[in-house]
C-alpha positions in Angstrom: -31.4 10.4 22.4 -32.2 10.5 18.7 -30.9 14.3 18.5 -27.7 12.8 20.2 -27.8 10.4 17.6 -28.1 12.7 14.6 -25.0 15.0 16.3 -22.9 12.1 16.5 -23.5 11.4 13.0 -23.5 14.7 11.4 -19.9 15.2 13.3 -18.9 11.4 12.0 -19.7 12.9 8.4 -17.8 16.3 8.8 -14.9 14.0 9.7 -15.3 12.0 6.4 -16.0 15.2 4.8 -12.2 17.1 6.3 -10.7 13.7 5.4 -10.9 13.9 1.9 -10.7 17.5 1.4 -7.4 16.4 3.1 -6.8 13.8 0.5 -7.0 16.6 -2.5 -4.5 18.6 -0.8 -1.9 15.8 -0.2 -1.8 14.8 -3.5 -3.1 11.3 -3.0 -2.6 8.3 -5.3 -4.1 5.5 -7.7 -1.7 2.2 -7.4 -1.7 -1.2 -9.0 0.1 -4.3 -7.5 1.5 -7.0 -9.7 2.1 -9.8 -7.4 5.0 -12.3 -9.1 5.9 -16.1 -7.7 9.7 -16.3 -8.6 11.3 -19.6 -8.4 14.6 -19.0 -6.1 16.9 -19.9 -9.3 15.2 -17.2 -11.6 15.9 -14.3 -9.1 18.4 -12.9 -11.4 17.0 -13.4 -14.6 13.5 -11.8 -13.4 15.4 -8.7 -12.2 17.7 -8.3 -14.7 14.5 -9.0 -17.3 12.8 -6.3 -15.2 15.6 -4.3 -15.0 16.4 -4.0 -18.6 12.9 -4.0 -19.5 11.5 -0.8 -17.4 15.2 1.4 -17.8 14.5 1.1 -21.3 11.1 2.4 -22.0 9.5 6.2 -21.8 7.8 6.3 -18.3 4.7 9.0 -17.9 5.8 11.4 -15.8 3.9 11.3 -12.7 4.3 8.0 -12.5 6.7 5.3 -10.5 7.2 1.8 -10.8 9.5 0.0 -8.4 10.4 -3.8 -7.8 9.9 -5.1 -3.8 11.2 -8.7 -2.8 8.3 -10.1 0.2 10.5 -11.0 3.1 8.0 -11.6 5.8 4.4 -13.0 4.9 1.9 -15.9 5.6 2.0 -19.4 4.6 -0.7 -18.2 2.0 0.5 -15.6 0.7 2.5 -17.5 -2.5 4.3 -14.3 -4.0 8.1 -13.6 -3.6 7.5 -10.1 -5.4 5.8 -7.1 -6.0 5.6 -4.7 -9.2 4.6 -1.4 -8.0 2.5 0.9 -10.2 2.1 4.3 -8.2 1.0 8.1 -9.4 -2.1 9.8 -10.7 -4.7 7.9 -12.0 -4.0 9.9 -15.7 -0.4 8.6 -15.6 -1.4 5.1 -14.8 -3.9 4.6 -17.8 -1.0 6.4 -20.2 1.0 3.8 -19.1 -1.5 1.3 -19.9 -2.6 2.3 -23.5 1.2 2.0 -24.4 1.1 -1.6 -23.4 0.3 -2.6 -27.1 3.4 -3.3 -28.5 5.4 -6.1 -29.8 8.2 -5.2 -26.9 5.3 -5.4 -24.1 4.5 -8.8 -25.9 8.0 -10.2 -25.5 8.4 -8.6 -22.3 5.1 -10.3 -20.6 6.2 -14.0 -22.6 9.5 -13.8 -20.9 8.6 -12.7 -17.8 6.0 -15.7 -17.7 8.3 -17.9 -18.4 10.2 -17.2 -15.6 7.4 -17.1 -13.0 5.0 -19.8 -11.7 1.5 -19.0 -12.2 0.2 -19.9 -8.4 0.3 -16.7 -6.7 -0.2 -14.1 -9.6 -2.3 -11.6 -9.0 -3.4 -8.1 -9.8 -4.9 -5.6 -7.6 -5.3 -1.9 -7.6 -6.5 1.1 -5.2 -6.1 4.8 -3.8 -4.9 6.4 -1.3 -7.5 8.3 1.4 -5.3 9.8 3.8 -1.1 10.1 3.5 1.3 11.7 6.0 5.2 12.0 5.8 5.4 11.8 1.6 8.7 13.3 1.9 9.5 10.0 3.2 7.7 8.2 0.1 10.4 6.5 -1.2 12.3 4.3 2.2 13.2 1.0 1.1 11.2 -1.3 3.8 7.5 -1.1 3.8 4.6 -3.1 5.5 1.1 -3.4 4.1 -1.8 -4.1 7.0 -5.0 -5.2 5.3 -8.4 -5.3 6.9 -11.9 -5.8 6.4 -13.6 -2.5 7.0 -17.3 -2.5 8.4 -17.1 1.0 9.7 -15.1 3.2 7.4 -15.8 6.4 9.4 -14.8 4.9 12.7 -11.9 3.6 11.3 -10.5 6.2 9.4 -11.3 8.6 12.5 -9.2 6.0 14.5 -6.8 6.0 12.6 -6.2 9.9 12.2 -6.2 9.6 16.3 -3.3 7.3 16.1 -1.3 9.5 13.7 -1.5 12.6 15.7 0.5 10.6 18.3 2.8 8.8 15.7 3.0 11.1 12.9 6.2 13.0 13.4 8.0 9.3 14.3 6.8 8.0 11.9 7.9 7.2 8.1 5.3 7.4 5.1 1.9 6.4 5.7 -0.8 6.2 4.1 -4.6 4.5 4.4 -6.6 3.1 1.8 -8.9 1.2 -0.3 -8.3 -1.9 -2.4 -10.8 -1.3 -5.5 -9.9 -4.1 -7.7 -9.1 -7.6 -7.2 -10.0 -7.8 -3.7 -9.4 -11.1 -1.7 -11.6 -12.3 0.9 -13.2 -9.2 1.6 -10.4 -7.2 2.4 -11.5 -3.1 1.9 -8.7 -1.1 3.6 -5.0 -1.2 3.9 -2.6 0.9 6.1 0.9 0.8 4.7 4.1 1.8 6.5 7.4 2.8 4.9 10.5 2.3 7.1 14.6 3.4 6.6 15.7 0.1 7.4 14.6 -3.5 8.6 15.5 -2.3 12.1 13.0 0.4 12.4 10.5 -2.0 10.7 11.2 -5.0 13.1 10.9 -2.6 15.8 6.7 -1.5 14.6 4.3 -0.9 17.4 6.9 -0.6 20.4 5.5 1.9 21.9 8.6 5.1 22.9 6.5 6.6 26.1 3.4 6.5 27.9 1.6 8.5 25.7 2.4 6.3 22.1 1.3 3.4 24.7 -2.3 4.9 25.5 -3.0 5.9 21.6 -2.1 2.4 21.1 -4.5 0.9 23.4 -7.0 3.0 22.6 -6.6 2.4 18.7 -7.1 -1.3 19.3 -10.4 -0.5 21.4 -11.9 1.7 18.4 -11.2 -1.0 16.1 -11.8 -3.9 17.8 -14.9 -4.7 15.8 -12.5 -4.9 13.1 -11.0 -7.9 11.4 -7.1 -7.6 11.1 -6.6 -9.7 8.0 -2.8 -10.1 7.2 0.5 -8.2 6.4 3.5 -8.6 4.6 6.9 -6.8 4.6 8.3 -5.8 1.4 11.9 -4.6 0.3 12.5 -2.4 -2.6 15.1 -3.5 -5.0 15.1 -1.0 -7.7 12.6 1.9 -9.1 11.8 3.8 -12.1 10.6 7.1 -13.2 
């Protein structure tokens, strides 16, 4: 029983291992998420402050920041917008030491101005495991966050499900939250889509086979907690 044991868990770690060996060779990313609360009447102005603000400045290469309106979320969930910082990790902290200006200053005075305080936040994270980057850029995307108490069992779950769903499937990547986590919340899966459609129509199953990797998803995970989700749409990016 105990050399069963030690099998199983050598195997589990191999699987870790192949993961992120994957993760090297498909380029993953660091991200930081700027969560905005926009009063309905200061749509326009935050945009076009936005807008103007990020077409105007040098952007690292490597690097991509993009505007999403949340359509579909919780009652607790108090944003109306996300600020997307995605690329290397070296791209990201070029981007921050150039932050120390007088036109940053302005920028950040206006932009607070503009937005209500309750429901700011700031988080950040990588990616562990992306498929379909070609895909990377769709305009409709869901996040999925969870609290995470077996990462190996999850992530090997998860790659179980994609084998199925890959090829049907938009961009997709798993992850970790690193900074500014919210009650407890350690992974993510997030799901781009070409149009609300296709996201409306998530988790319908196409044929007997998507069915059974469904189910059996759900059974692997089912010790899980499923925290929350949202559904974002991109307004306008930058690079």
């Amino acid at each position: 029983m105990v050399a069963k044991k030690i099998s199983s868990m050598n195997k589990h770690f191999l699987i870790l291992i192949s993961f992120f060996t994957l993760s090297v060779s498909s380029q993953n990313i660091t991200w930081q998420n700027v969560n905005l609360n926009v009063p309905f009447e200061n749509t326009d102005s935050v945009f076009n402050l936005i807008d103007g603000f990020y077409s105007n400045i040098d952007i690292p290469d490597g690097l991509r920041v993009s505007l999403w309106s949340i359509d579909y979320k919780g009652s607790s969930e108090k944003a109306t917008h996300v600020l997307n910082f995605s690329g290397s990790k070296e791209a990201i902290s070029d981007f921050e030491s150039r932050k120390l200006s007088p036109e940053w200053d302005a920028y950040i005075s206006k932009l607070n101005s503009l937005t209500n305080r309750d429901g700011f936040a700031v988080t950040a994270g990588i990616t562990l495991v992306r498929y379909n980057l070609d895909k990377w850029q769709q305009p409709i995307a869901q996040a999925h966050q969870w609290k995470v108490k077996d990462p190996v069992k999850f992530i090997t779950a998860f790659a179980d499900l994609m084998s199925v769903f890959g090829d049907s499937s938009g961009y997709v990547s798993l992850g970790q939250t690193t900074h500014g986590l919210e009650n407890g919340e350690t992974h993510y899966i997030y799901v781009t889509f070409p149009d609300i459609i296709s996201a409306l129509d998530f988790g319908n199953p196409e044929n007997e086979i998507q069915s059974s990797a469904i189910i059996k998803w759900i059974q692997a995970t089912k010790n899980e907690e499923y925290t929350r989700s949202i559904t974002r749409v991109m307004l306008q990016s930058w690079e």
